[in-house]
Residue frames as a rotation matrix with the C-alpha (Angstrom) as fourth column:
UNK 1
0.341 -0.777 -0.530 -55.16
0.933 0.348 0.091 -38.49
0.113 -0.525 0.843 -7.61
UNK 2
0.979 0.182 0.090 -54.09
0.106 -0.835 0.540 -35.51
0.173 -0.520 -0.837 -5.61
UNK 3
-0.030 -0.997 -0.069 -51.26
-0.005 0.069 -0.998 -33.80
1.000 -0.029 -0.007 -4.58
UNK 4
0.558 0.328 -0.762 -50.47
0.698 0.311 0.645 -34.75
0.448 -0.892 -0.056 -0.91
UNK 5
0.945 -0.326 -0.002 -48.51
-0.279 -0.812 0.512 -32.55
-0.169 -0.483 -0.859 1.33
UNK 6
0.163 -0.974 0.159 -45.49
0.286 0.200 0.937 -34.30
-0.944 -0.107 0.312 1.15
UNK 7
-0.050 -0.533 0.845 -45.27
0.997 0.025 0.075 -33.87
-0.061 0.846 0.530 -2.57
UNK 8
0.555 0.326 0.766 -46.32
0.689 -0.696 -0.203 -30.24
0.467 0.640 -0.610 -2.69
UNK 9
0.920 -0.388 -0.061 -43.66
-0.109 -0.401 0.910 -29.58
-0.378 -0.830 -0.411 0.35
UNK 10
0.134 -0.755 0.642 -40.92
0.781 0.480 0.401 -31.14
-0.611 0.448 0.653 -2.21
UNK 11
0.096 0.371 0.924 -42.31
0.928 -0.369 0.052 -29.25
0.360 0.852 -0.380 -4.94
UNK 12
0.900 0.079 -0.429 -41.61
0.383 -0.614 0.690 -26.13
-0.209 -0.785 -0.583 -2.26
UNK 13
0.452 -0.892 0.026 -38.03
-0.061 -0.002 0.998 -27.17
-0.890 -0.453 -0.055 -1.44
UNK 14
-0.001 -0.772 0.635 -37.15
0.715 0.443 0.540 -27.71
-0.699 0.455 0.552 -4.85
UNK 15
0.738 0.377 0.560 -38.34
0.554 -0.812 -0.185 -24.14
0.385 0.447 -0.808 -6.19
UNK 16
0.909 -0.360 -0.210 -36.65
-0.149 -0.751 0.644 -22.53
-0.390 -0.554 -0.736 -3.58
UNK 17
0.141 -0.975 0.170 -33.19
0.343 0.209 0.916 -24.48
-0.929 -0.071 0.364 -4.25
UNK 18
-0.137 -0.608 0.782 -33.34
0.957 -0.286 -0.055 -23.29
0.257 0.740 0.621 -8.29
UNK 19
0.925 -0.034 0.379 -34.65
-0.009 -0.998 -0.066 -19.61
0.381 0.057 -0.923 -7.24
UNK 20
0.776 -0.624 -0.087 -31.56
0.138 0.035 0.990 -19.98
-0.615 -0.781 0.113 -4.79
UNK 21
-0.097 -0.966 0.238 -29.30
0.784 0.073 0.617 -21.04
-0.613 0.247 0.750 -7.36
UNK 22
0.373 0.079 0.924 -30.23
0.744 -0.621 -0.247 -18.36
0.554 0.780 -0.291 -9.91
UNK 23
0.908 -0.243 0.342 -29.66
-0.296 -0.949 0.112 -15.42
0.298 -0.203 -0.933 -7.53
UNK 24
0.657 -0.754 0.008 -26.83
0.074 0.075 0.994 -16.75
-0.750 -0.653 0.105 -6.30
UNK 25
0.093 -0.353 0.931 -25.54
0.992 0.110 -0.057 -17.03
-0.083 0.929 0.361 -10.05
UNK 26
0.674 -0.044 0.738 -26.62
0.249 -0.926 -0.282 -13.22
0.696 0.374 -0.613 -11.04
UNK 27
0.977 -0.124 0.176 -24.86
-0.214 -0.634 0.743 -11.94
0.019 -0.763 -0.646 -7.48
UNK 28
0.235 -0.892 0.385 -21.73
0.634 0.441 0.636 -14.15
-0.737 0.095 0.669 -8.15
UNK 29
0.317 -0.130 0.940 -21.45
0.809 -0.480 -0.339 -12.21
0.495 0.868 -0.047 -11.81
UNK 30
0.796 0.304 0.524 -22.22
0.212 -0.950 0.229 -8.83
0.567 -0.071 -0.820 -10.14
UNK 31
0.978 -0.207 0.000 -19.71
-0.082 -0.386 0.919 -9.24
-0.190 -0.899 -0.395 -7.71
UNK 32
0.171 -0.862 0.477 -16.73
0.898 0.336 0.284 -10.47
-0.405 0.380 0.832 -10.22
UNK 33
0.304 -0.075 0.950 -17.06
0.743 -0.606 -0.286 -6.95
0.597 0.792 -0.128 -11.84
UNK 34
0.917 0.395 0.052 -16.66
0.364 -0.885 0.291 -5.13
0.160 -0.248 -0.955 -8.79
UNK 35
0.206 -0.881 0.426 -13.12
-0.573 -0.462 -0.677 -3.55
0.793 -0.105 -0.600 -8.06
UNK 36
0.287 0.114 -0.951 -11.14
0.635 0.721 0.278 -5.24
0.717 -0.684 0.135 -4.96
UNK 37
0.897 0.416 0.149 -10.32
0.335 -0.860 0.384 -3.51
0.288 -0.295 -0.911 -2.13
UNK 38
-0.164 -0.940 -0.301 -6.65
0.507 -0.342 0.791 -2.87
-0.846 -0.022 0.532 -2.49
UNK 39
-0.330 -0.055 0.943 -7.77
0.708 -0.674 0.209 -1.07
0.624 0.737 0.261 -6.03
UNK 40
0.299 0.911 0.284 -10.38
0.848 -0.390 0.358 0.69
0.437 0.134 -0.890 -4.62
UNK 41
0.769 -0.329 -0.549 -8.00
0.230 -0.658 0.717 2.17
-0.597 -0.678 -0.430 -1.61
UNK 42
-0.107 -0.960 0.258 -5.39
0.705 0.110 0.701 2.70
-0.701 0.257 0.665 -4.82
UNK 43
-0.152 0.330 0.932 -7.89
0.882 -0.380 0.278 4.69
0.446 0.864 -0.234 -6.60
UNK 44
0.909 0.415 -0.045 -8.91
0.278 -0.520 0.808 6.91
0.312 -0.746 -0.588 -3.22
UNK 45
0.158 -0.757 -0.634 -5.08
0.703 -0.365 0.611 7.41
-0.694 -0.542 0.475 -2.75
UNK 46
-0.585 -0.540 0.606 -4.58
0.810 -0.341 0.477 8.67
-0.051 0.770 0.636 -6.03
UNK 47
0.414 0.727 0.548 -7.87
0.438 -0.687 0.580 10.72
0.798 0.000 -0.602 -6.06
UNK 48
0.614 -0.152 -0.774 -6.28
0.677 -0.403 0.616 11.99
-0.405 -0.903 -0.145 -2.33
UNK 49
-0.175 -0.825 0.538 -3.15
0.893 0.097 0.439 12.76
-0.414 0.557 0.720 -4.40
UNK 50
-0.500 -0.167 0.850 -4.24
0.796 -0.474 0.376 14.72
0.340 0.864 0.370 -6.90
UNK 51
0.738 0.634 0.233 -7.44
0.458 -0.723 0.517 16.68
0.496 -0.274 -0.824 -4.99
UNK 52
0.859 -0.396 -0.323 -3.77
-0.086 -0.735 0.673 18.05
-0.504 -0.550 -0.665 -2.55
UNK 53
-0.465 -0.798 0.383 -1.93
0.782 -0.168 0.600 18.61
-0.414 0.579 0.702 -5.43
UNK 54
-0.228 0.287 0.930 -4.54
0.653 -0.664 0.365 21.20
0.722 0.691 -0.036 -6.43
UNK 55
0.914 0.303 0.270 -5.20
0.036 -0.723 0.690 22.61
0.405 -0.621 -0.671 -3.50
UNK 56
-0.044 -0.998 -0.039 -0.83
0.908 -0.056 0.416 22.71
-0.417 -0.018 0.909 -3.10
UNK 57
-0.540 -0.688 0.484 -1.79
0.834 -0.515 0.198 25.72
0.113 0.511 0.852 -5.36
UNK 58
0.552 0.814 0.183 -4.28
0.578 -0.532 0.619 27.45
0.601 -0.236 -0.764 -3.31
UNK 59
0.297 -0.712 -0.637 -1.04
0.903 -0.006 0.429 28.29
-0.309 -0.703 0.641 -0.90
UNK 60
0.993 -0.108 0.056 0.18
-0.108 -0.994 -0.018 31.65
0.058 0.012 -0.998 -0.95
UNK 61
0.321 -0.924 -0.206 4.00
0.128 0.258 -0.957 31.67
0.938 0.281 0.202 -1.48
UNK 62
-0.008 -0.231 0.973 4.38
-0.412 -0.886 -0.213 32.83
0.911 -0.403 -0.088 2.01
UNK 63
0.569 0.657 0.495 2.43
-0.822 0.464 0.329 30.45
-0.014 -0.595 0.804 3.70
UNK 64
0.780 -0.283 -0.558 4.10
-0.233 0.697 -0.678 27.80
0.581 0.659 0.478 1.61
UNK 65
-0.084 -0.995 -0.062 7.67
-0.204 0.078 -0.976 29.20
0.975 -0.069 -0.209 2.79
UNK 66
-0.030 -0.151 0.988 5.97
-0.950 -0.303 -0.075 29.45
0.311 -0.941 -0.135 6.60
UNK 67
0.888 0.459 -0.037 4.57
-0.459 0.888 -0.002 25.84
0.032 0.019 0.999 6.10
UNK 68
0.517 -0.747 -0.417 8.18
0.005 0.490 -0.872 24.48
0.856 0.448 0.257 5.01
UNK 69
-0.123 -0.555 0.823 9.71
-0.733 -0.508 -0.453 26.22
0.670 -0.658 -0.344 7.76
UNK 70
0.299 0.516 0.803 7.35
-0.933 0.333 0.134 24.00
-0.199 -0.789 0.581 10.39
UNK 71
0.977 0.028 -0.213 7.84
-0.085 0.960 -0.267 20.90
0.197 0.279 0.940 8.47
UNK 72
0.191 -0.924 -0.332 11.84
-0.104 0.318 -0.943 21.40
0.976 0.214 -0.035 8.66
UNK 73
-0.617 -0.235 0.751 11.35
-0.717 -0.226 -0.660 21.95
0.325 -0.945 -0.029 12.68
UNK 74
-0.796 0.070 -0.601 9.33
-0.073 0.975 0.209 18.98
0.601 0.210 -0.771 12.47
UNK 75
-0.835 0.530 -0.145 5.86
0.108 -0.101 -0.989 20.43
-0.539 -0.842 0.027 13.62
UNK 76
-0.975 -0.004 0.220 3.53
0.213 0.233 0.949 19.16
-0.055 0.972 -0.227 11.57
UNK 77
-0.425 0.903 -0.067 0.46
0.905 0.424 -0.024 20.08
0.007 -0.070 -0.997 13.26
UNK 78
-0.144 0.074 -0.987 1.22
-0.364 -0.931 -0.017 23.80
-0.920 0.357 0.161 13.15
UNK 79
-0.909 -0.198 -0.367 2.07
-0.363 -0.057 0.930 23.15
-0.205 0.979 -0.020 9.75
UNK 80
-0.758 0.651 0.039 -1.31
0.559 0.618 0.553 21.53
0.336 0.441 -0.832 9.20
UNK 81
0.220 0.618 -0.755 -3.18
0.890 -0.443 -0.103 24.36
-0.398 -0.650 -0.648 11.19
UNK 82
-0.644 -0.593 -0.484 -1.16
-0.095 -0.566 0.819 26.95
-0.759 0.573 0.308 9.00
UNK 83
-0.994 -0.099 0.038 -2.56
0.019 0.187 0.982 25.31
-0.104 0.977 -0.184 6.09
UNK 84
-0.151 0.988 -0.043 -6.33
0.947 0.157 0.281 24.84
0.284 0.001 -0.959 7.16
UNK 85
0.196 0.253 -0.947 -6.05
0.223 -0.952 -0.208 28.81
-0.955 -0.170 -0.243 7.87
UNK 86
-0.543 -0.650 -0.532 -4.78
-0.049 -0.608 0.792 29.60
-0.838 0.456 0.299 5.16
UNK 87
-0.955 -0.213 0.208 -7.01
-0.167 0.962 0.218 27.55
-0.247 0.173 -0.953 3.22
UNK 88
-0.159 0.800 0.578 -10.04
-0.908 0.111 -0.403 26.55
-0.387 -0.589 0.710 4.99
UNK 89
-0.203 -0.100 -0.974 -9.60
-0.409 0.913 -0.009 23.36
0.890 0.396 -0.227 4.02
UNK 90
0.857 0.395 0.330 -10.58
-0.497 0.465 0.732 20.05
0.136 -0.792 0.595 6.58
UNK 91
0.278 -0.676 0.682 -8.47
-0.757 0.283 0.589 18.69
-0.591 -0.680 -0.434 8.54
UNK 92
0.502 -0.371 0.781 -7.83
0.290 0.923 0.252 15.47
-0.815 0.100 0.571 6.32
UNK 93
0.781 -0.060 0.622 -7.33
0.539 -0.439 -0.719 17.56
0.316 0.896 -0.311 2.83
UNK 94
0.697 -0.636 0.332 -4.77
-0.527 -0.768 -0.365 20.05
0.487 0.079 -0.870 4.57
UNK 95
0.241 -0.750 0.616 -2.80
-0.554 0.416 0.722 17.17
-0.797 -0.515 -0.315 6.04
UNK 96
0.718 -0.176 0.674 -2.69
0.638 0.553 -0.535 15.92
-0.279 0.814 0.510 2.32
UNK 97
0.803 -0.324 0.500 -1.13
0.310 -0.488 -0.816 18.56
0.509 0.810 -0.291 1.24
UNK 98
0.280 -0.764 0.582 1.32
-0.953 -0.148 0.264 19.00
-0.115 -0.628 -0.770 4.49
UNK 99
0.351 -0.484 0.801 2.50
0.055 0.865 0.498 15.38
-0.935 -0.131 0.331 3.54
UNK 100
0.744 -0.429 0.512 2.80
0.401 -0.327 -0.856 16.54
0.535 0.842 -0.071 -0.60
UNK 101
0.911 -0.393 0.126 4.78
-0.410 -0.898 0.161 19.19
0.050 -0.199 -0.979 1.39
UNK 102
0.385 -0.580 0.718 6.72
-0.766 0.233 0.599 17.16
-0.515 -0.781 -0.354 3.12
UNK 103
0.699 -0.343 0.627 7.46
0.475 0.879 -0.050 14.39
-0.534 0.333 0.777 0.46
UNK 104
0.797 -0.337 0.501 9.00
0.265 -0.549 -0.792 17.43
0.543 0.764 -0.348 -1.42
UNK 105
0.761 -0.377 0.529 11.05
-0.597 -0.726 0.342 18.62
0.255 -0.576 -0.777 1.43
UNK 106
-0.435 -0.821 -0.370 14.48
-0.258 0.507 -0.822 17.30
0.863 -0.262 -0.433 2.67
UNK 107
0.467 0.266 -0.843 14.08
0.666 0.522 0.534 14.90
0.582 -0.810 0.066 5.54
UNK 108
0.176 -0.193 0.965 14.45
-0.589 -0.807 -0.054 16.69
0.789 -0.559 -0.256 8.91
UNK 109
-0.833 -0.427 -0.351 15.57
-0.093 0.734 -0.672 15.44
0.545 -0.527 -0.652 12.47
UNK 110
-0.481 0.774 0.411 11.76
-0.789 -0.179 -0.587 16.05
-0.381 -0.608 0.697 13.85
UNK 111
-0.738 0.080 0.670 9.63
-0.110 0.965 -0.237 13.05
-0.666 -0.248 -0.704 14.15
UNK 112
-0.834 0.353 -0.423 7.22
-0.522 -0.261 0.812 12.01
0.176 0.899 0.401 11.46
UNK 113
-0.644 0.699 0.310 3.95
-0.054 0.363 -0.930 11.50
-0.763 -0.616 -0.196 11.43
UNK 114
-0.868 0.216 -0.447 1.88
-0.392 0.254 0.884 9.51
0.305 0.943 -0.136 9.03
C-alpha cells in the first residue's frame, strides 16, 4: 500500500501550515522587541537635540550675536545660511541649531517656521 497523490499533497499542505506557523511565531517575538515608531522618532529627536546642542558650541560669539540678531527680525533662513557658513554644517543640522537658537530667544513679531 502506497502513498497516492492525494495523501502525499495533504502531507504537503500540512508541512507547509506548521513551517508557516513556526516562522510566523519566531517573527511575531522578533517584532515585540522592536521599538515603536513614536519611540524611535523620540529617540532621533533627542539624538537631533543633543548632536545641535554641540555644534551650538562650534558658533563663534559673533556669529551667535549675528545669528540672534536674524532670528529677532524673523529671518530664519539668513540665520540658517549664517550658521552653515559659519559652520559648514548641512542644511538640516544648522537649522537644528537655528531652532535651539530660537527656543532660547524671546519670541519676535517675524513669522515662524518649523
Amino acid at each position: 500500500m502506497g502513498i497516492t497523490t492525494l495523501d502525499y499533497s495533504l502531507l504537503h499542505l500540512i508541512t507547509a501550515a506548521i513551517v508557516g506557523f513556526i516562522a510566523g511565531r519566531i517573527v511575531g517575538v522578533n517584532a515585540g522587541s522592536r521599538p515603536s515608531r513614536a519611540a524611535s522618532q523620540a529617540h532621533t529627536a533627542r539624538d537631533s537635540r543633543n548632536v545641535a546642542e554641540e555644534n551650538l558650541g562650534r558658533l563663534t560669539g559673533r556669529v551667535r550675536t549675528a545669528v540672534m540678531a536674524l532670528l529677532a527680525e524673523g529671518r530664519i533662513i539668513e540665520a540658517v545660511r549664517d550658521v552653515r557658513a559659519a559652520t559648514g554644517l548641512g542644511l538640516k543640522e544648522a537649522k537644528d541649531v537655528v531652532d535651539l537658537l530660537r527656543d532660547e530667544s524671546p519670541p519676535s513679531g517675524g513669522a515662524r517656521l518649523h
